[in-house]
C-alpha positions as semicolon CSV with decimal commas, in nm:
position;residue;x (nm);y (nm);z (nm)
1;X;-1,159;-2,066;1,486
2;X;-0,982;-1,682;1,457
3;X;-0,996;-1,683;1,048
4;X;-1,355;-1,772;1,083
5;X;-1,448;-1,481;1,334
6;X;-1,241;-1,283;1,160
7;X;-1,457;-1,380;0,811
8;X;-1,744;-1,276;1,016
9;X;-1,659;-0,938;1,134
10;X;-1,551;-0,811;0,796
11;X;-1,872;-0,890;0,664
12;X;-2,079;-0,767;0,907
13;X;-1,857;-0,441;0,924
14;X;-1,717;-0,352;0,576
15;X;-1,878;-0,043;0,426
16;X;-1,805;0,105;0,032
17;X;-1,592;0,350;0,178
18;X;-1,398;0,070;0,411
19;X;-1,386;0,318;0,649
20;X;-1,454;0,206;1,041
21;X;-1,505;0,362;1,331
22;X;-1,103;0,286;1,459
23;X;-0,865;0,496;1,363
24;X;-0,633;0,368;1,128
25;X;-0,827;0,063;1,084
26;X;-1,017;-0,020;0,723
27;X;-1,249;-0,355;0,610
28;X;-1,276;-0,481;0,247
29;X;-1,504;-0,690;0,116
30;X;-1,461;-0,697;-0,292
31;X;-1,650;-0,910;-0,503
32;X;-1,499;-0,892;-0,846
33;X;-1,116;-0,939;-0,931
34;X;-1,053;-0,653;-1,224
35;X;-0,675;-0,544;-1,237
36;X;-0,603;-0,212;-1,038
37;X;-0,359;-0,003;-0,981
38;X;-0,299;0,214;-0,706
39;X;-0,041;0,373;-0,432
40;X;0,022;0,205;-0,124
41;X;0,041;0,350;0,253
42;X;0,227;0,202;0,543
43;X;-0,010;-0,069;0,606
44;X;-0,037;-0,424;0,791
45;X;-0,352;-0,603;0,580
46;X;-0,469;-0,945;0,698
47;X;-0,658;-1,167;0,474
48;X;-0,920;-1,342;0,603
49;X;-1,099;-1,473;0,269
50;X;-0,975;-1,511;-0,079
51;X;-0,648;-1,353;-0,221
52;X;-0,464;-1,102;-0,387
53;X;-0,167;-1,080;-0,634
54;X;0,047;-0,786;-0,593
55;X;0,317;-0,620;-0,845
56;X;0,600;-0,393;-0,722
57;X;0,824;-0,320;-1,040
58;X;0,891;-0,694;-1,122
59;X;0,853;-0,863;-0,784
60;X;0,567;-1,048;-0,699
61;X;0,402;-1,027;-0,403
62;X;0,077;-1,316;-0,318
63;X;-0,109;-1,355;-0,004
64;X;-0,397;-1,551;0,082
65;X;-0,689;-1,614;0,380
66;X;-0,435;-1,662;0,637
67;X;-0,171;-1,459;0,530
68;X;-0,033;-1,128;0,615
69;X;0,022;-0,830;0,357
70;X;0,309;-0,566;0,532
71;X;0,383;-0,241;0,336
72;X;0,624;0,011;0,491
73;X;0,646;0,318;0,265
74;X;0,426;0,496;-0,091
75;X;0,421;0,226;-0,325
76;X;0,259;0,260;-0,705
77;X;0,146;-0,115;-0,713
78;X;-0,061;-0,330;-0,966
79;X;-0,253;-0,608;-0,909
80;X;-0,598;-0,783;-0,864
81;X;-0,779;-1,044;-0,650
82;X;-0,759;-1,367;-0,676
83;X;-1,124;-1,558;-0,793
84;X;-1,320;-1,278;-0,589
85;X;-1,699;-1,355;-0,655
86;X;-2,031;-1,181;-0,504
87;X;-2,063;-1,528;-0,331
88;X;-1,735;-1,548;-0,193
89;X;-1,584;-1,221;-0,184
90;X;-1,240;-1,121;-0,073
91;X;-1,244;-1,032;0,268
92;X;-0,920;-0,826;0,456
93;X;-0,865;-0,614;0,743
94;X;-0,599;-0,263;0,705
95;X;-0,437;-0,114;0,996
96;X;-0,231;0,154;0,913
97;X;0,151;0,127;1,059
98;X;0,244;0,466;1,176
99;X;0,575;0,568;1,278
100;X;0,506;0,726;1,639
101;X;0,307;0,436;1,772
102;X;0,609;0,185;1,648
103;X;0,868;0,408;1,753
104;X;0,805;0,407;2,142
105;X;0,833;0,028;2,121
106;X;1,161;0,004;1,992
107;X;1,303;0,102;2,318
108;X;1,219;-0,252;2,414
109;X;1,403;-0,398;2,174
110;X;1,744;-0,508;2,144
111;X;1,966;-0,361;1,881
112;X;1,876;-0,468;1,508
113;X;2,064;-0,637;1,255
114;X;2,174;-0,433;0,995
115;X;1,962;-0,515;0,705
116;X;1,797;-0,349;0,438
117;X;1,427;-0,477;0,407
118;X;1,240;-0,433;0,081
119;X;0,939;-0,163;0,134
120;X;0,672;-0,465;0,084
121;X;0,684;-0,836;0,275
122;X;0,402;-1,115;0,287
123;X;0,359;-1,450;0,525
124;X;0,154;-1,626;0,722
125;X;-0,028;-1,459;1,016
126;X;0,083;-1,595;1,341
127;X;-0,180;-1,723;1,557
128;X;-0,146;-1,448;1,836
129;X;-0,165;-1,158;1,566
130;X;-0,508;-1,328;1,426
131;X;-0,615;-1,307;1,823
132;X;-0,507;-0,968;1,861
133;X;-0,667;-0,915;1,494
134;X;-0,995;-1,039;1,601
135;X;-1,051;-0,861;1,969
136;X;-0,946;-0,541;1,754
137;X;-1,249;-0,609;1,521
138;X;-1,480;-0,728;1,798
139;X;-1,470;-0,371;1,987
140;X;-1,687;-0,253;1,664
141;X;-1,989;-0,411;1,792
142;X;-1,882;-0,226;2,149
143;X;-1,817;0,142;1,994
144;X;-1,813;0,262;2,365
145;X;-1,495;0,053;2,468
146;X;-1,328;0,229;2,122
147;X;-1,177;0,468;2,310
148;X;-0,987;0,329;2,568
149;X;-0,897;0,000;2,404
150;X;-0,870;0,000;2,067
151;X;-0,523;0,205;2,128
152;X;-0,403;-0,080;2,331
153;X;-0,499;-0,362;2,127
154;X;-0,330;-0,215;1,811
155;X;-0,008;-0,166;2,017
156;X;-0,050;-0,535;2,086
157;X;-0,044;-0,585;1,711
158;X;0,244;-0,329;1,663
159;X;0,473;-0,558;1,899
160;X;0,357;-0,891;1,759
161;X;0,489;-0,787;1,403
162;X;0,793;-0,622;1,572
163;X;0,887;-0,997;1,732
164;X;0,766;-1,194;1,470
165;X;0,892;-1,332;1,159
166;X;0,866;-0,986;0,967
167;X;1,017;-0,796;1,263
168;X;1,301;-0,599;1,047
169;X;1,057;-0,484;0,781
170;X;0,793;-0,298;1,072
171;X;1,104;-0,167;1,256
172;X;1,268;0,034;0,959
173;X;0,906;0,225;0,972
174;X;0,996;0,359;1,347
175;X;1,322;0,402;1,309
176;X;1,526;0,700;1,261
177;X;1,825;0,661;1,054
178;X;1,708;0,369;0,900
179;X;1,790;0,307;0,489
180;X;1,385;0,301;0,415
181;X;1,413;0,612;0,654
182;X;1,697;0,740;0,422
183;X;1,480;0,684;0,099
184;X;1,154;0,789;0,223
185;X;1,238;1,093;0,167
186;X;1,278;1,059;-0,140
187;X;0,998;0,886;-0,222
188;X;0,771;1,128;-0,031
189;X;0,903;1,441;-0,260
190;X;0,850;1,211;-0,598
191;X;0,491;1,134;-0,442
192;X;0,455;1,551;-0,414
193;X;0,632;1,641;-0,700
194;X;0,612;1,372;-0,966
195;X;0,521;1,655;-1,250
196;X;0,859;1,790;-1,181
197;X;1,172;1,738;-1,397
198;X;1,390;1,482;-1,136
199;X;1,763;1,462;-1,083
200;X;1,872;1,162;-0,909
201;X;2,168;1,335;-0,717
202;X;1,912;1,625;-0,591
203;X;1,693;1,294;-0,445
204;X;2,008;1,117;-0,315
205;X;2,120;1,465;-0,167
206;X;1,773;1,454;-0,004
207;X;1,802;1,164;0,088
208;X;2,139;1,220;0,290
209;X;2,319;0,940;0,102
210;X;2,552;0,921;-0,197
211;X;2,469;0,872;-0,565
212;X;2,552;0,527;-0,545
213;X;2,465;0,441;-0,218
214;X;2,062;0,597;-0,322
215;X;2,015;0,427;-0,607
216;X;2,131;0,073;-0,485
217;X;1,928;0,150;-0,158
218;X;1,613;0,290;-0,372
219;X;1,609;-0,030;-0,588
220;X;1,678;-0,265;-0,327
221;X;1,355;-0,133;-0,137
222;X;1,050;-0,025;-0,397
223;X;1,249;-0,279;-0,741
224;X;1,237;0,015;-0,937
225;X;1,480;0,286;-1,034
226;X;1,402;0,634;-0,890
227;X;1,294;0,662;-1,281
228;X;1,078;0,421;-1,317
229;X;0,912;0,487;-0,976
230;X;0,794;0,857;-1,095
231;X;0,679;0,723;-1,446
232;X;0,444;0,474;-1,253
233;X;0,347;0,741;-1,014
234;X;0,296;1,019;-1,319
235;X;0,077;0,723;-1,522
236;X;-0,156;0,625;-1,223
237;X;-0,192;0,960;-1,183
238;X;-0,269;1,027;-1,540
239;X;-0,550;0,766;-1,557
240;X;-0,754;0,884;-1,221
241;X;-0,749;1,255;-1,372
242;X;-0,844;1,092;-1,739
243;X;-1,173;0,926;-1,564
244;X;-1,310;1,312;-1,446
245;X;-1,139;1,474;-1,769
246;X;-1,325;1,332;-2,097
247;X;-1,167;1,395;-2,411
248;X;-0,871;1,612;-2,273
249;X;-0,569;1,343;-2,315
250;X;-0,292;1,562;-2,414
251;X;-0,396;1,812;-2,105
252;X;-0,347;1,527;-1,877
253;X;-0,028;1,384;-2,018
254;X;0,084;1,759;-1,972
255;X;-0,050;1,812;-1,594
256;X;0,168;1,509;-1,501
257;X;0,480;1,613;-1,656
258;X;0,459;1,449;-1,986
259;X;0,569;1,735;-2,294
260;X;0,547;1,479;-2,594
261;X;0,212;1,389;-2,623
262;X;0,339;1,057;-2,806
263;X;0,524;0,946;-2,528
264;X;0,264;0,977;-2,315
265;X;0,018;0,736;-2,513
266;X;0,302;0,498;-2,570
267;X;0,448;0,457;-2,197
268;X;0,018;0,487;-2,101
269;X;-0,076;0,227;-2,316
270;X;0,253;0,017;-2,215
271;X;0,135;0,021;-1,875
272;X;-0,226;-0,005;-1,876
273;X;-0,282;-0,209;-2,200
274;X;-0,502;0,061;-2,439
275;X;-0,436;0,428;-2,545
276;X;-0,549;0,678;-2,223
277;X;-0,880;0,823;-2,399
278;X;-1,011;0,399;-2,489
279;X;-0,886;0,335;-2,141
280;X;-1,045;0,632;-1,947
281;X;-1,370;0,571;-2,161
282;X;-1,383;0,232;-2,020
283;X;-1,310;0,324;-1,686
284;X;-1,617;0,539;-1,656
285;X;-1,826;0,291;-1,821
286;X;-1,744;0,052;-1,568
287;X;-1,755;0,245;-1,285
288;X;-2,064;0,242;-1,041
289;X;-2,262;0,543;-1,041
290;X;-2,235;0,771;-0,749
291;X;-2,478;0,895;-0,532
């Protein structure tokens, strides 16, 4: 059975830093299910064991063994796995979706409907992207074949997501002109910039599009404001800087573009569920030790 090979593989393969020796491809296997919260990549994730639970702004987002995680654009996401134990981990596969491999397959395509995906989309996996999943996978116990076919392979996955049930949400990464196109721009200078002071027209000028037209096209994609999407951008980034900076709070709040020092604890704390300095503290105390 494919989920079962494909159980097997990520065992065998997955390494701390989920790293592999494919470009573009990456292997978890987590044992523990504490809440996280991170920024997303344009990424296709297949579960093969276990699950994960998923918030963008106040959508939910769950897939399971089976089930296929897309992401299209830089996403500040919470979220945690779902009954993850060191005797049945959670066990996934990431390929990374970049525009100029999907690009050159649109050509092949007919015209698209015009639609305006959200940045994030989960489903089942359809049995010929598990195959395609699994001979990509298989090629690590071959390194020498690397080379020459793991390029093919993942353009064999590329085209299976752009035909199958999720089709419009992998296109809009490819395609020029597209709205996510239109408001990855903007998302890409709040990901570079999210210190700065931000004016919604300079980010829908940016962007190409009206005022209007941005912010109903920026909400309709990431279900956040442009607003809320650079507070949960300036608070992740807040907390990884807190876990290397003991004791220096207020410096932090500063660095990421915070000048009252109370709003900084209060929106922190709203977030993350304690004050930064109780929550880096724990942080470090939980984290393993490094090498």
């Amino acid at each position: 059975m494919l989920l079962d090979e494909l159980r097997r593989l990520i065992a065998a393969h997955a390494r701390p830093d989920l790293r592999t020796a494919i470009d573009g491809l990456v292997l978890s296997k987590v044992d523990s299910s504490p809440p996280e919260h991170s920024l997303t990549e344009p990424l296709l994730v297949v579960m093969a064991q276990g699950g994960k639970r998923l918030l963008l702004g106040e959508q939910v987002f769950e897939y399971r063994a089976g089930d296929v995680l897309i992401v299209t654009t830089t996403l500040p996401v919470s979220g945690h796995f779902l009954r993850a134990t060191p005797t049945r981990p959670a066990l996934g596969m990431g390929l990374a979706l970049r525009p100029e491999a999907i690009a050159p397959l649109l050509l092949r395509l007919p015209p698209p409907e015009r639609v305006l995906p959200m940045a994030m989309a989960t489903g089942p996996a359809e049995p010929e992207l598990l195959d395609a999943a699994v001979r990509l996978l298989r090629l690590l116990n071959r390194p020498s074949d690397i080379p020459v076919l793991a390029p093919l392979v993942e353009q064999e996955i590329l085209w299976r997501l752009l035909t199958g049930p999720h089709a419009a949400v992998v296109r809009a990464i490819g395609q020029a002109g597209s709205g996510l196109t239109h408001v990855d721009r903007a998302i890409r200078w709040l990901h570079a910039n999210y210190a700065e002071p931000m004016r919604v027209a300079d980010l829908a000028r940016l962007a190409g599009l009206s005022v209007s037209a941005f912010h109903r096209q920026f909400r309709a994609i990431t279900a956040m404001s442009p607003l809320q999407f650079q507070k949960r951008i300036r608070l992740q980034e807040a907390r990884s800087l807190l876990t290397s900076r003991a004791g220096d709070v207020a410096g932090v709040g500063h660095l990421v573009g915070y000048d009252s020092p109370s709003q900084f604890n209060r929106e922190y704390r709203r977030l993350f569920g304690a004050p930064p300095g109780q929550d880096a503290e724990r942080l470090r105390a939980t984290a393993p030790s490094l090498p």
